[in-house]
C-alpha positions as CSV (number, residue, x, y, z in Angstrom):
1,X,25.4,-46.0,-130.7
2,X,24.7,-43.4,-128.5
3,X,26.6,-39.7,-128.6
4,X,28.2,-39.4,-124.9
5,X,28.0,-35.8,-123.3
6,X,30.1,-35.3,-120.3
7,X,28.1,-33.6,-117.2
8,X,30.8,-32.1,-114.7
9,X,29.9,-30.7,-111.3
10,X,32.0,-29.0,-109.3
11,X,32.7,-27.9,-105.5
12,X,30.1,-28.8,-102.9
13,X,27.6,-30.1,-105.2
14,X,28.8,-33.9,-103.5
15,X,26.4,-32.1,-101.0
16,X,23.3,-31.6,-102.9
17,X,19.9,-32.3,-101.2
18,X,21.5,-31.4,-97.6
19,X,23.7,-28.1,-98.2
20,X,20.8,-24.8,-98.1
21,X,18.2,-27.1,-99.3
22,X,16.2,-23.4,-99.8
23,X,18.3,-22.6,-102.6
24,X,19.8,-25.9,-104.3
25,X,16.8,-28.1,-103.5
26,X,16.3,-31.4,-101.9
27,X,17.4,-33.8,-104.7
28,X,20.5,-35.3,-104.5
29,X,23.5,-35.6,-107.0
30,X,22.3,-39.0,-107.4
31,X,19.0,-38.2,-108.2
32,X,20.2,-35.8,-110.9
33,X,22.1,-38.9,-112.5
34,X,19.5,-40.7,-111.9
35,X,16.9,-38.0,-114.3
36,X,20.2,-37.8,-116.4
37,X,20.3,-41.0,-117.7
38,X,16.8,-41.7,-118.6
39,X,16.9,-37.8,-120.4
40,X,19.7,-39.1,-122.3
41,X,18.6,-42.0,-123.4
42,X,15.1,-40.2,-125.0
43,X,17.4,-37.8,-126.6
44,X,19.4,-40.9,-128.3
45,X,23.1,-39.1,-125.9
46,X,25.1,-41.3,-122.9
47,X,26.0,-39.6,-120.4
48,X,28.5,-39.6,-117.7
49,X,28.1,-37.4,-114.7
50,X,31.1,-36.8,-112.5
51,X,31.8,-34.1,-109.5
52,X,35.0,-33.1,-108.0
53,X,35.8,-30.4,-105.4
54,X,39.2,-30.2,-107.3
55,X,39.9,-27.3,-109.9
56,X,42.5,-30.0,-111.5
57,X,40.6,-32.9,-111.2
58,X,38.2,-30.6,-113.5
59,X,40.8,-29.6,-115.8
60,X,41.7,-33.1,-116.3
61,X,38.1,-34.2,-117.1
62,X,37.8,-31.6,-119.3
63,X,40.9,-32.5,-121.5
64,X,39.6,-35.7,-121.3
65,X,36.7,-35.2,-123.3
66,X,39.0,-33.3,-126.0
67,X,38.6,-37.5,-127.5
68,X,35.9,-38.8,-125.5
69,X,32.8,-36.5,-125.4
70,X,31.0,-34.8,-128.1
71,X,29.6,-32.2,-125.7
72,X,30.4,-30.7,-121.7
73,X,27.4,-29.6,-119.5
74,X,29.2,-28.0,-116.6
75,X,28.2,-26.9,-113.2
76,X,31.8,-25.1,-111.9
77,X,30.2,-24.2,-108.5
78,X,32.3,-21.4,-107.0
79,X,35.1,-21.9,-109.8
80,X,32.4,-19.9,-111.9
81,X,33.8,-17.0,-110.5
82,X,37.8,-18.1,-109.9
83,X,38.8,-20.0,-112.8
84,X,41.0,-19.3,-115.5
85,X,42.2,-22.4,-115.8
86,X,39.0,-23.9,-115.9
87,X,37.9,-21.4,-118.8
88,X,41.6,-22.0,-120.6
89,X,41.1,-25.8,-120.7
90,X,37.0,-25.3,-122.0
91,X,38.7,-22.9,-124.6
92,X,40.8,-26.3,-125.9
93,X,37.7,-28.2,-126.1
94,X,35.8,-28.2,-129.9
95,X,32.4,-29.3,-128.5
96,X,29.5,-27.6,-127.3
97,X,29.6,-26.4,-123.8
98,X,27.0,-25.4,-121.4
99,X,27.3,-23.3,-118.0
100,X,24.3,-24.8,-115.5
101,X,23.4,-23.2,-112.1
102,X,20.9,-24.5,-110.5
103,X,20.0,-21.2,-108.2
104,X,19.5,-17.9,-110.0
105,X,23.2,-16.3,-109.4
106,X,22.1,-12.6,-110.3
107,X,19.5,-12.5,-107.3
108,X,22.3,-13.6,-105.4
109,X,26.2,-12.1,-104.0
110,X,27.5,-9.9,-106.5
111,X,30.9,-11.8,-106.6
112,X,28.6,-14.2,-107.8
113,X,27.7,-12.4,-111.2
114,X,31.0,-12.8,-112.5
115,X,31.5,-15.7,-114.8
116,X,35.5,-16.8,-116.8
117,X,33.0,-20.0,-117.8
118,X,30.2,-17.8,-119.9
119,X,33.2,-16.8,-121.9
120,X,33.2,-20.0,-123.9
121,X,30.0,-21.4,-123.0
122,X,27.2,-22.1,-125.9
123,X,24.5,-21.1,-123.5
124,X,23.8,-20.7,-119.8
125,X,21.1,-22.1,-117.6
126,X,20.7,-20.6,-114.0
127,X,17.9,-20.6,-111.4
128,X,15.5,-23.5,-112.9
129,X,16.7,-25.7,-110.2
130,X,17.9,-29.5,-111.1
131,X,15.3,-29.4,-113.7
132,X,18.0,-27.0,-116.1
133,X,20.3,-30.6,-116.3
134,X,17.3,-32.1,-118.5
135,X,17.3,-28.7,-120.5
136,X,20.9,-28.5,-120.7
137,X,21.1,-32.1,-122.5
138,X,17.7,-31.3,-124.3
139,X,19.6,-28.3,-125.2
140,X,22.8,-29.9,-126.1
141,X,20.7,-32.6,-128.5
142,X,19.8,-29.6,-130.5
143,X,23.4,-27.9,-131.0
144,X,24.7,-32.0,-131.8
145,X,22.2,-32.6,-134.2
């Protein structure tokens, strides 16, 4: 049996591959499922990748995994740099959590240096590109085992 890890992604990223392709890429969401999965399954995890433009969709997810995930890779988008809630709800959560960015947010707006999610996170991964999903769960394999 395989450990599930829960891979949340958050506001726009529905648009990933077409929304400033110079920054997040070309891949799509689906592709990152896609890379995901077969990760996972090397690393002996499941893993199910959901995205929501809703802070309390999120929230929901994340209290969800309270019973169903043994570890969270999130990418909170723009609720990065908005969300207590988001942070309060990972502070209820026991497992390992990792903040993932696929652009480099320090080179980038200032209000975008600002993180509630690094307050509980594990570790954070910025600026790799989609390649930082396969290190998040390579990543998360290590603090499971």
């Amino acid at each position: 049996m395989s450990t599930p890890v829960l891979i949340l992604n958050g506001p726009n990223l529905n648009l990933l591959g077409q929304r400033e392709p110079e920054t997040y890429g070309r891949e799509t969401l689906q592709d990152v499922a896609a890379r995901c999965a077969g990760v996972a399954e090397d690393l002996g995890l499941s893993v199910e990748l959901r995205q929501s433009n809703h802070e309390g969709q999120l929230i929901d997810w994340i209290q969800e995994a309270r019973t169903e995930a043994a570890g969270i890779i999130i990418n909170p988008g723009a609720y990065t740099h908005t969300s207590i809630a988001i942070l309060d709800a990972l502070n209820a959560y026991e497992g390992p959590v990792i903040e993932l960015h696929i652009s480099q947010v320090h080179r980038r707006e200032s209000f975008r240096h600002q993180s509630y999610v690094s307050r509980r996170a594990d570790a954070v991964m910025a600026g790799v590109g989609v390649h930082g999903y396969d290190l998040a769960l390579r990543h998360i394999a290590t603090l499971l085992a």
